[in-house]
C-alpha positions as CSV (number, residue, x, y, z in Angstrom):
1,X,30.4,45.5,245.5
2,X,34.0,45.3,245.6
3,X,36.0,42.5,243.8
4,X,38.4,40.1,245.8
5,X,41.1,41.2,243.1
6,X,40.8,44.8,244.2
7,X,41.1,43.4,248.4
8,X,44.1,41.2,246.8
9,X,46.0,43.5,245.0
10,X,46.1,46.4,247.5
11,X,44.5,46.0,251.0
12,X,46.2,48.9,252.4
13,X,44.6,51.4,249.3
14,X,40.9,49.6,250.1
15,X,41.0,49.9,253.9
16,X,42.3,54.1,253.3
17,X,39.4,54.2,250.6
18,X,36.5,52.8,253.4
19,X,38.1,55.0,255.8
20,X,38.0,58.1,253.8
21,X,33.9,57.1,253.7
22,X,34.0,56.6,257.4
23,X,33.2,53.1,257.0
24,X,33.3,52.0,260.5
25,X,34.9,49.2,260.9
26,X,37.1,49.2,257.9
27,X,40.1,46.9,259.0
28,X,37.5,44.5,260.7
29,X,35.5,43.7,257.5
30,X,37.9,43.8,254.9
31,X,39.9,41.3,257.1
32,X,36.5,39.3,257.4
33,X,36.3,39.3,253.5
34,X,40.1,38.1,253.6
35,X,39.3,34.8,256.1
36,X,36.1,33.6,254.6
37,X,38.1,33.7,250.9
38,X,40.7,31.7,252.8
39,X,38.5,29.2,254.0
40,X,37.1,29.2,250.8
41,X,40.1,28.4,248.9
42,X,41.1,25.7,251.4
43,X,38.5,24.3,250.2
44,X,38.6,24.2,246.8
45,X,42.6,23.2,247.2
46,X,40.8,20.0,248.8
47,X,38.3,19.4,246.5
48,X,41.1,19.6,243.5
49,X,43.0,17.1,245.3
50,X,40.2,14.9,246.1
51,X,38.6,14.8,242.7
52,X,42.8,14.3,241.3
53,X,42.6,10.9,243.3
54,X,39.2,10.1,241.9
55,X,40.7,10.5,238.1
56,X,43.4,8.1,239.2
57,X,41.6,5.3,240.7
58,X,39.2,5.7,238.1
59,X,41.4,5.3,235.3
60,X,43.1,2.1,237.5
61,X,39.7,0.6,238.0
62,X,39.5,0.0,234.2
63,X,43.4,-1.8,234.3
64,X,42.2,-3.6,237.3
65,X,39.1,-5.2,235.4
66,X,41.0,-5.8,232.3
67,X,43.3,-8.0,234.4
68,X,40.9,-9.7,236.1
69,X,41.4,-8.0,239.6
70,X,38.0,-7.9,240.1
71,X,38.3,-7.6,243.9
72,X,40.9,-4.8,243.8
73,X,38.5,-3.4,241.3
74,X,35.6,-3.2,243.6
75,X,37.6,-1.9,246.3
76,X,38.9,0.7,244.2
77,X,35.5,1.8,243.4
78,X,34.3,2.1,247.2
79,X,37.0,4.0,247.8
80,X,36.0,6.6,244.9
81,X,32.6,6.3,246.8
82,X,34.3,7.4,250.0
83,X,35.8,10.4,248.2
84,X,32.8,11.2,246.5
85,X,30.9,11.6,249.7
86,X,33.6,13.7,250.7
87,X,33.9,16.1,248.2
88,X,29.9,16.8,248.5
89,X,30.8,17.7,252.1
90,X,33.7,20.0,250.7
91,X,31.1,21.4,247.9
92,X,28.5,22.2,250.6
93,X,31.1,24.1,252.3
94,X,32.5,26.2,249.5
95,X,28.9,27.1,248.9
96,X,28.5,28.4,252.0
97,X,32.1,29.7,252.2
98,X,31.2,31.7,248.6
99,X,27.5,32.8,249.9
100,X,29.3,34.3,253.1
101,X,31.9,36.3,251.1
102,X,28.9,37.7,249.0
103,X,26.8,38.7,251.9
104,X,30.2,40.3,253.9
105,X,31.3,42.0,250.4
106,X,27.5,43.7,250.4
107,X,27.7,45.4,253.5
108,X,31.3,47.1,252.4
109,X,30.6,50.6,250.5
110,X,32.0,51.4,247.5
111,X,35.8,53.3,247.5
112,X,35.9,56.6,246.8
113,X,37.9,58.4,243.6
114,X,40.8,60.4,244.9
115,X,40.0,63.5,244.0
116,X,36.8,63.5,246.3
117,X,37.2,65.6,249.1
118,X,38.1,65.1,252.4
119,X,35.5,64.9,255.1
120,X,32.6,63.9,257.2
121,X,29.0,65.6,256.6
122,X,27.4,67.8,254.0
123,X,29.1,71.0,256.1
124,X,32.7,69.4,254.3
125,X,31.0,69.2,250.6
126,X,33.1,71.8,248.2
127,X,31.4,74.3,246.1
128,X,32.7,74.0,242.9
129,X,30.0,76.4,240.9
130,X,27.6,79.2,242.0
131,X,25.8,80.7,239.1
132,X,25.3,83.8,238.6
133,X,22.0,84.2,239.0
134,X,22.6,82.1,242.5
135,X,25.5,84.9,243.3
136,X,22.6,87.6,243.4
137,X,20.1,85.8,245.1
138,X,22.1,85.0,248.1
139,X,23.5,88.8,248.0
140,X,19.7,90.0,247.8
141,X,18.4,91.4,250.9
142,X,15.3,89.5,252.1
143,X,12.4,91.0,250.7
144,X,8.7,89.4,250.9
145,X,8.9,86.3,249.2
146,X,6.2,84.0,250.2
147,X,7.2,80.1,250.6
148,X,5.6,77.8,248.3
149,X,3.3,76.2,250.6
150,X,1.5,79.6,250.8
151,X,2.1,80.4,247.2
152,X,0.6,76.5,246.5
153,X,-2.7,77.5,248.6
154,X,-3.2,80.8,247.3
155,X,-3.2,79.9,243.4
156,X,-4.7,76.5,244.4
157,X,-1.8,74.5,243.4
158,X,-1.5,71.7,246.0
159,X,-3.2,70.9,248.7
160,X,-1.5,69.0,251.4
161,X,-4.1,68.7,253.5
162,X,-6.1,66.3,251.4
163,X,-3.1,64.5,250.9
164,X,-2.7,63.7,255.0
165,X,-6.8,62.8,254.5
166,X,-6.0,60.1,251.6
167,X,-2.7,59.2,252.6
168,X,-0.4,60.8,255.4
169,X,1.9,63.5,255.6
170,X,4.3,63.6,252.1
171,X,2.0,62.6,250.0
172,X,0.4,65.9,248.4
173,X,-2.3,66.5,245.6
174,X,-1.2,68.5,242.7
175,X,-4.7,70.5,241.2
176,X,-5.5,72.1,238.3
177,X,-2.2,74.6,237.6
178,X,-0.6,72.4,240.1
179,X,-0.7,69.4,238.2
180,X,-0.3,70.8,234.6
181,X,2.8,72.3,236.0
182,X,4.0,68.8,237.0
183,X,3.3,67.3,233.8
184,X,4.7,70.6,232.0
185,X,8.0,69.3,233.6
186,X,8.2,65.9,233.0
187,X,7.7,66.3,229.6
188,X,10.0,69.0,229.3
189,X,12.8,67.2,231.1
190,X,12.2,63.8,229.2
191,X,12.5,65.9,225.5
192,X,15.6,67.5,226.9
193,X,16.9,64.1,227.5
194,X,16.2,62.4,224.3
195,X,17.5,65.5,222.5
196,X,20.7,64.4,224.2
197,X,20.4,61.0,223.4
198,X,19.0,59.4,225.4
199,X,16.7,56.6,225.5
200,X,13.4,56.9,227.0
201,X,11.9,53.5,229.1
202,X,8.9,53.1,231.0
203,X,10.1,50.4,234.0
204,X,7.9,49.1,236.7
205,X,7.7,50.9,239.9
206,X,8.0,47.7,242.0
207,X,11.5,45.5,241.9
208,X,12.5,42.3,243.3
209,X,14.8,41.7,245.9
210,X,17.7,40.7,243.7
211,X,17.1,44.2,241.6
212,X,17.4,45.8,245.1
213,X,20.6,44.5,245.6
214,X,21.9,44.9,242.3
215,X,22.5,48.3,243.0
216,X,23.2,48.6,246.5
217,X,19.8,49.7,247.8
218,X,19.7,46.5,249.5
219,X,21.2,46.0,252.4
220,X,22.1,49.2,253.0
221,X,18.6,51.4,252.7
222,X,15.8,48.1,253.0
223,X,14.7,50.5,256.4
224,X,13.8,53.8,253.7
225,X,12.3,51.6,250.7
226,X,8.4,50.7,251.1
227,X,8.5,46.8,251.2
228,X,5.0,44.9,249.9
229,X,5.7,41.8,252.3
230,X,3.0,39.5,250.9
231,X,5.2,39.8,247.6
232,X,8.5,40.7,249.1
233,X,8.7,43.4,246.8
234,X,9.9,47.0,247.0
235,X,8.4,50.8,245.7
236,X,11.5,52.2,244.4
237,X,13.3,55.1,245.6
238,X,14.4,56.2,242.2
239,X,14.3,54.6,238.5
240,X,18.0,53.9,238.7
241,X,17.1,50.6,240.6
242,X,14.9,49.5,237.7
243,X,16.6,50.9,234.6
244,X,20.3,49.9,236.0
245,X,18.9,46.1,236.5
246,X,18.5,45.8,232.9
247,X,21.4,45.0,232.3
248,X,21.8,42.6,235.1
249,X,23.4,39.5,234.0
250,X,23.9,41.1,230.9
251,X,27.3,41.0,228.5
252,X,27.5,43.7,226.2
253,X,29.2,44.6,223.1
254,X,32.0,47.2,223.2
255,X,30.3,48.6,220.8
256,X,26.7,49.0,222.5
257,X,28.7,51.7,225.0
258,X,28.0,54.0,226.0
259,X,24.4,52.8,226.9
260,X,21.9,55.8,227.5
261,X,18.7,56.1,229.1
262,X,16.2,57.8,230.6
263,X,12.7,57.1,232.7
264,X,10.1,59.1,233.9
265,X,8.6,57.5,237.4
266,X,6.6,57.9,240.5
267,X,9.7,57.4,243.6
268,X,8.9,56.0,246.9
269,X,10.7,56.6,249.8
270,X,9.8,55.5,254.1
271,X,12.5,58.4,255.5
272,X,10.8,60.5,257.9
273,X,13.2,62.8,257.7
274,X,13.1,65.5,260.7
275,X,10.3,68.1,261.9
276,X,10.5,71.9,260.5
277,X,11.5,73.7,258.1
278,X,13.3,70.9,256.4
279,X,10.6,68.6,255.7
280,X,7.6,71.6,255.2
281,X,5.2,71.8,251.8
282,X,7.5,69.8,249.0
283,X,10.9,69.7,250.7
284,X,10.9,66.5,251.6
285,X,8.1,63.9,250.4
286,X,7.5,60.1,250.6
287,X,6.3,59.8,247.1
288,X,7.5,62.2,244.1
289,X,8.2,62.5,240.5
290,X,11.5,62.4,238.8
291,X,13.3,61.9,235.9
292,X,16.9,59.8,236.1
293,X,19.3,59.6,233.7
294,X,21.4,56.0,233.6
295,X,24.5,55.3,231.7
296,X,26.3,51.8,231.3
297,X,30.0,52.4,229.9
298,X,33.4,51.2,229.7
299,X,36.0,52.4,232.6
300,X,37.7,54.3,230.1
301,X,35.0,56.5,228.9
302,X,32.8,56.5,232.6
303,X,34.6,59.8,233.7
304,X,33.8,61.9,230.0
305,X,30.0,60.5,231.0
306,X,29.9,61.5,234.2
307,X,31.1,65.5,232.7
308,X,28.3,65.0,229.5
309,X,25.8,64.2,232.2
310,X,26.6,67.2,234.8
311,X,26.7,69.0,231.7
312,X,22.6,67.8,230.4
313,X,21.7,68.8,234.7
314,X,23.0,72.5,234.7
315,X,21.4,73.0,231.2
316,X,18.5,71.9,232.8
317,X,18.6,74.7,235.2
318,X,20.2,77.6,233.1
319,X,17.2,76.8,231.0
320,X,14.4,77.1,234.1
321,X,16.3,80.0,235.0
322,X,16.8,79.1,238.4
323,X,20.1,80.1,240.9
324,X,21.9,76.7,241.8
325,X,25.0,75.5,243.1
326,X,27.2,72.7,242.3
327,X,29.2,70.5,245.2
328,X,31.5,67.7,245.4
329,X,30.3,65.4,248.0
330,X,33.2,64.5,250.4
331,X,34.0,61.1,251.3
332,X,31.6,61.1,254.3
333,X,28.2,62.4,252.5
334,X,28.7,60.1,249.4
335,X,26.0,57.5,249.2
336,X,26.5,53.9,250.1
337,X,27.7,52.9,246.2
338,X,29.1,55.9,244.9
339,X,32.8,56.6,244.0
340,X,32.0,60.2,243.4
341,X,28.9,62.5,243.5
342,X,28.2,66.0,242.4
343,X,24.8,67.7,243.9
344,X,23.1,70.2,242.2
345,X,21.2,72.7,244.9
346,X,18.4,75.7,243.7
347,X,18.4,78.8,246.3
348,X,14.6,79.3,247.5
349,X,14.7,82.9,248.0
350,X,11.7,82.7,250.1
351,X,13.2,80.2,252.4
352,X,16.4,81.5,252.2
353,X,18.2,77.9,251.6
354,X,19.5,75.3,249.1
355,X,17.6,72.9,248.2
356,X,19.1,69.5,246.4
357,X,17.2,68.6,243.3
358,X,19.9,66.3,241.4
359,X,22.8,63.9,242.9
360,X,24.9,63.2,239.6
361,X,27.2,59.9,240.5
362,X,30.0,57.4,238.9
363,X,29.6,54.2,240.5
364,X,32.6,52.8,239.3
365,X,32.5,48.9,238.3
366,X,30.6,48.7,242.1
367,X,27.3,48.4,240.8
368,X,28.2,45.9,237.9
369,X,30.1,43.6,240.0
370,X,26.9,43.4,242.3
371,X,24.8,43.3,238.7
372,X,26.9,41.0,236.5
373,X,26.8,43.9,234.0
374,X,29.9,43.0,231.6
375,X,30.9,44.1,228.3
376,X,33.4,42.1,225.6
377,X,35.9,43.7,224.0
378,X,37.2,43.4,220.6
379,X,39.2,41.1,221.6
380,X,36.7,39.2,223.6
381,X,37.6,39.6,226.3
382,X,35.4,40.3,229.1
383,X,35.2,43.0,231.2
384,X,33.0,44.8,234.3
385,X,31.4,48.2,233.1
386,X,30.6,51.1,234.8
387,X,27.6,52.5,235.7
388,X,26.4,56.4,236.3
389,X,23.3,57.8,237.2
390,X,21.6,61.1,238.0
391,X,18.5,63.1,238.6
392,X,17.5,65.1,235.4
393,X,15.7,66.6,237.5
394,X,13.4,65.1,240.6
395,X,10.3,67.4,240.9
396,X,9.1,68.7,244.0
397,X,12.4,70.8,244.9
398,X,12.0,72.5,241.4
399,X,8.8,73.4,241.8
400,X,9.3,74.8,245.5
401,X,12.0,77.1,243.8
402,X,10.2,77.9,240.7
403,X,7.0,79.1,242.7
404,X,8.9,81.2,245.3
405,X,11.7,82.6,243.0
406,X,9.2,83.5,240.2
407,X,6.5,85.2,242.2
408,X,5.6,88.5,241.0
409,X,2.3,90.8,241.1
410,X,0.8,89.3,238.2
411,X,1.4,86.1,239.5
412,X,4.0,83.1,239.1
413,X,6.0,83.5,236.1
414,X,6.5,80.7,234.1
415,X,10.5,80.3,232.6
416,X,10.6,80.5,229.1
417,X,11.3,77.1,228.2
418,X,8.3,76.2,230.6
419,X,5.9,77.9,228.4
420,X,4.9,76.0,225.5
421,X,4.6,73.2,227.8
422,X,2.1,75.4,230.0
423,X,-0.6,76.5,226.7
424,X,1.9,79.7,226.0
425,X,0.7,80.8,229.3
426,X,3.5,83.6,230.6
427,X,1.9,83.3,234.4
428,X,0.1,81.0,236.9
429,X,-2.5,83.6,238.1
């Protein structure tokens, strides 16, 4: 969440940053924040003065008895009573005061970096990199490319079907081929990761409430995440919300940064999403595979992470040998906590559209305000860091592109770097 010192020191910047987000509302809840820290420093400006006059009589109270004024003794010590009872009152109130700016500061986004682009919807998102191999698939006439929910039921692959039987709709079940080729990639994407150093760490797939709001999935998205009531606890959307929280509450050494890790999990997510195209076969699923890549670092360094890490994604792809595209998010299609957010989209030739399979963001010090995630410098003194995050790579988009941009007459070709992952196999026949 946003600090009081960054409201403080520049409202004018803050309110221009919300609005660049479309924050609705921007003026009208930054102005909230601005009373309820008034009222809350009202208070405490009472409370000093109040516990000032209790120091005083207290220190006269010990005169009084030494002089034998034990009457004006007593009386002084009701009368630090009195005060006492009042400044419980005052207490109460900058509890509530400080409990109020907490719950007003988490439903402000984050502020956008300045060099994210203007606008409102994905339609406003920039290209920044088309790859080659994207350049000629776009270009390419369409041919007969069969989508992969065809592709998964002719090579017995998935079966979406049983899914609906055992489940509901998004929840497919990966067989034989199918399933090796899911665990083909996760491996392949977690050995990628630890080659660039990352850490590998095996978090639970539930979270408490306090790890939801840690990193801004709570409030904002509690309708999309799967909430086990009896528990009050949530299936996560992605292993950021685990992995980032931790380091909640957490002060870390200047020398620990830059933090690195990575975590293969199952991600849970309620959207519904719309009917079609869009949400057909694997483009859109309530429970997947992914695997995130999370980075706690200092301010100084966060922006060379955010490259190094945009930099392990589009290896990631060069080495599938897939077309993709790279976008900055504008302010509008950022999520909820980001300050800025690269997406990495694969062309389905068969469907003749992008599909998103990585979000690569910088959260800024957003995150580790809402976290308590601090570092000490050499000097000691201490600091908020920043956290990143990004998909390295979530599953069921790949796959949809690697099935329908690989298929050939001896059946689905299977990318190089895929291949010792697969048996040496060269095709899924």
């Amino acid at each position: 969440m946003l600090t009081i010192k960054q409201i403080l020191d520049n409202k004018e910047a803050v309110i221009r940053g919300l609005q660049k987000k479309h924050f609705g509302g921007a003026v009208e809840a930054i102005d909230r924040v601005l009373e309820i820290n008034n009222e809350r420093k009202a208070a405490q400006a009472e409370l000093d003065n109040l516990l000032a006059q209790i120091k005083v009589l207290s220190k006269n109270i010990g005169g009084l008895m030494k002089e034998g004024k034990k009457d004006e003794a007593e009386a002084a010590k009701q009368q630090v009573a009195d005060i006492k009872e009042q400044t419980k009152v005052l207490e109460a109130k900058m509890a509530e005061a400080a409990e109020q700016l907490k719950l007003q500061l988490y439903t402000i986004p984050n502020l956008p970096y300045d060099e994210v682009p203007e606008g409102r919807s994905a339609e406003d998102n920039v290209v920044v990199k088309m790859s080659p191999r994207a350049e000629e698939a776009v270009a390419a006439e369409v041919g007969d490319k069969v989508p992969h929910w065809d592709l998964a039921k002719k090579y017995n692959l998935i079966d979406f079907d049983l899914g609906v039987k055992i489940t509901g709709a998004g929840f497919p079940v990966y067989i034989g081929a199918g399933a090796r080729l899911q665990r083909a990639l996760i491996n392949f994407f977690l050995d990628e990761a630890r080659k660039s150093g990352y850490v590998e760490v095996m978090p639970p797939t539930v979270v408490n409430e306090a790890s939801g709001y840690g990193t801004g999935q709570l409030p904002d998205k509690e309708g999309q995440m799967y909430h086990c009531t009896a528990d009050n606890l949530y299936l996560i959307p992605t292993a950021e919300v685990p992995v980032t929280n931790i380091y909640r509450d957490v002060i870390l050494s200047e020398k620990e940064l830059p933090i690195k890790n990575c975590a293969y999990t199952q991600c849970f997510r309620r959207e519904a999403g719309s009917y079609g195209k869009d949400v057909r076969g694997l483009n859109r699923l309530h429970e997947f595979s992914k695997i995130e890549i999370v980075r706690i670092d200092t301010p100084e360094h966060s922006a060379e992470s955010h490259k190094e890490m945009l930099a392990h994604v589009e290896g990631l792809l060069e080495k599938l040998e897939l077309p993709y595209r790279i976008l900055h998010l504008c302010g509008g299609d950022m999520s909820f906590t980001a300050a800025t957010c690269f997406d990495f989209e694969v062309y389905s030739e068969a469907q003749q559209r992008w599909l998103e399979v990585s979000s690569v963001s910088n959260f800024d010090s957003y995150q580790a305000n809402r976290l308590q995630c601090r570092y000490r410098d050499g000097e000691k003194k201490i600091h908020l860091c920043h956290t990143l995050n990004g998909s390295a790579l979530a599953l069921p988009r790949i796959v949809a592109a690697l099935l329908e941009d690989n298929q050939t007459p001896e059946g689905i070709r299977i990318p190089k770097a895929l291949q010792p992952y697969m048996g040496g196999e060269e095709f899924i026949k």
